[in-house]
C-alpha positions as CSV (number, residue, x, y, z in Angstrom):
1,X,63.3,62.6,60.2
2,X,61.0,65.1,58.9
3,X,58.5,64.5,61.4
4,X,61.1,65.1,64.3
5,X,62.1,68.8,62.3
6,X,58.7,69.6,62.1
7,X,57.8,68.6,65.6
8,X,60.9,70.5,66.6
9,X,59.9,73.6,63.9
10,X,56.6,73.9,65.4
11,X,57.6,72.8,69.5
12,X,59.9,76.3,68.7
13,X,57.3,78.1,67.6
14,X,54.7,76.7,70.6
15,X,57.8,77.8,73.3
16,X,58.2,81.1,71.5
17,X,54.9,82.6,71.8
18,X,54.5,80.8,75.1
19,X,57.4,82.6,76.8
20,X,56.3,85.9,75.3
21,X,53.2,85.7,76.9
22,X,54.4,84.7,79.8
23,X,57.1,87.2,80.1
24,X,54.5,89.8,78.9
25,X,52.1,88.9,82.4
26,X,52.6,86.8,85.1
27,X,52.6,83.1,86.0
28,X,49.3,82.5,87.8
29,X,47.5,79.7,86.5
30,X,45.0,81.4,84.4
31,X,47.7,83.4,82.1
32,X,49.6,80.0,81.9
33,X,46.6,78.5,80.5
34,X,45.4,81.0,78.2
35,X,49.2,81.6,77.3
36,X,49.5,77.5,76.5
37,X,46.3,77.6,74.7
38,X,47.2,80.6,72.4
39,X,50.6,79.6,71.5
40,X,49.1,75.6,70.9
41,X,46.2,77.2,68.3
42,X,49.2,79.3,66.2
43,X,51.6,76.0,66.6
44,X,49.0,73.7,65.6
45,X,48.0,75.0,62.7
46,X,52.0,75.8,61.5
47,X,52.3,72.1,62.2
48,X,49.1,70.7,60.5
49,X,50.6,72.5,57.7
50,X,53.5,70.9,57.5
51,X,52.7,67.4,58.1
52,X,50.5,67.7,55.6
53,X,52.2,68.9,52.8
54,X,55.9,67.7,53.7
55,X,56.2,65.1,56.4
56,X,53.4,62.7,54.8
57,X,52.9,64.2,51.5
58,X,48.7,64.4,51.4
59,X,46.5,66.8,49.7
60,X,44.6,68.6,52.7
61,X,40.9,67.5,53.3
62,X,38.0,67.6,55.2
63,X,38.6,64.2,56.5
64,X,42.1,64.6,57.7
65,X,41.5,68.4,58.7
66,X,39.2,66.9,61.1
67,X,41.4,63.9,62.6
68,X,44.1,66.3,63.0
69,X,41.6,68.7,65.2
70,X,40.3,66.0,67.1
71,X,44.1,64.8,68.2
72,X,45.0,68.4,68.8
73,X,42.3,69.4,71.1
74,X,42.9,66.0,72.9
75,X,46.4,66.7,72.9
76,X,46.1,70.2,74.1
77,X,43.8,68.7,76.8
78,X,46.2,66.6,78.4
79,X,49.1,69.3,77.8
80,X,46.7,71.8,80.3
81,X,46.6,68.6,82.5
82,X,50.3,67.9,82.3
83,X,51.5,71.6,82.8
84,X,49.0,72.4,85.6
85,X,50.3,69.0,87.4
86,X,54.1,70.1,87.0
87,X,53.3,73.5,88.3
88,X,50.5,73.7,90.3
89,X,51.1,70.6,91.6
90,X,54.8,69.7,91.7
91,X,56.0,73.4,92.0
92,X,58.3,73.2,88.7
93,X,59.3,76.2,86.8
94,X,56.7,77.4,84.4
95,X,59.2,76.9,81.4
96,X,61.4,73.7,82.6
97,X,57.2,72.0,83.1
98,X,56.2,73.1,79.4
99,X,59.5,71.4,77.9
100,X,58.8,67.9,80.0
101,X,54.9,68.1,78.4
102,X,56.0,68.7,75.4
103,X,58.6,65.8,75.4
104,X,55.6,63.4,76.3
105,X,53.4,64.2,74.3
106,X,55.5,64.3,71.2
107,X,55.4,60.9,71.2
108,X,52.2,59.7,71.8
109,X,51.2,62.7,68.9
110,X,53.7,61.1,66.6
111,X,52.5,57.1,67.2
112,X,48.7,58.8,66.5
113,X,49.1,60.9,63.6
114,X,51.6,58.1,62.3
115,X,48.9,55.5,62.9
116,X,45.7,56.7,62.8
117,X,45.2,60.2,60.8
118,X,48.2,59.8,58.2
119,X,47.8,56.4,57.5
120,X,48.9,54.7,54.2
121,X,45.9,52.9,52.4
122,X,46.2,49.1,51.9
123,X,46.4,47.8,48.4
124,X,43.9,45.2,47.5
């Protein structure tokens, strides 16, 4: 459960400075992906923050600083791919295309972080 609220804290947070930036220019495809990139750098780190300390109760390191970076530039790769497809592509609504990438890649993010970057060690 506190993954979902922090997931939800931080997609809030992502939407928020998305749309501001957005409303703030236009909606060609260079200011969606500079807005998407902006608000996914402030969100990120929010949510790093979070997951850290509350969701899976670690002491931030090095080690998980740079798993976490890793999974959030691969996940803000294929959220550019995902939004430019549902826009560019299928002609969707700026904001109506950022909620469906977000939705997807929540849970891959989760089953990642959950398996491979917040992972409980094995007792011997």
């Amino acid at each position: 459960m506190k993954f979902v609220l922090s997931s939800l804290s931080s997609f809030c947070l992502d939407y928020l400075l998305f749309s501001a930036m957005i409303f703030a220019t236009d909606k060609n495809p260079n200011m969606i992906l500079a807005a998407n990139i902006s608000a996914r750098l402030v969100s990120g780190t929010y949510n790093y923050l979070v997951n850290t300390k509350i969701v899976f109760h670690k002491k931030p390191s090095a080690d998980i600083a740079v798993k976490y970076a890793a999974l959030a530039g691969t996940v803000l790769i294929f959220n550019n791919i995902f939004l430019s497809m549902y826009t560019a592509g299928l002609h969707l609504d700026v904001f109506y295309a950022k909620i469906m990438t977000e939705i997807t890649l929540f849970i891959l993010s989760f089953l990642v972080q959950r398996m491979c970057i917040f992972t409980k060690k094995m007792s011997r």
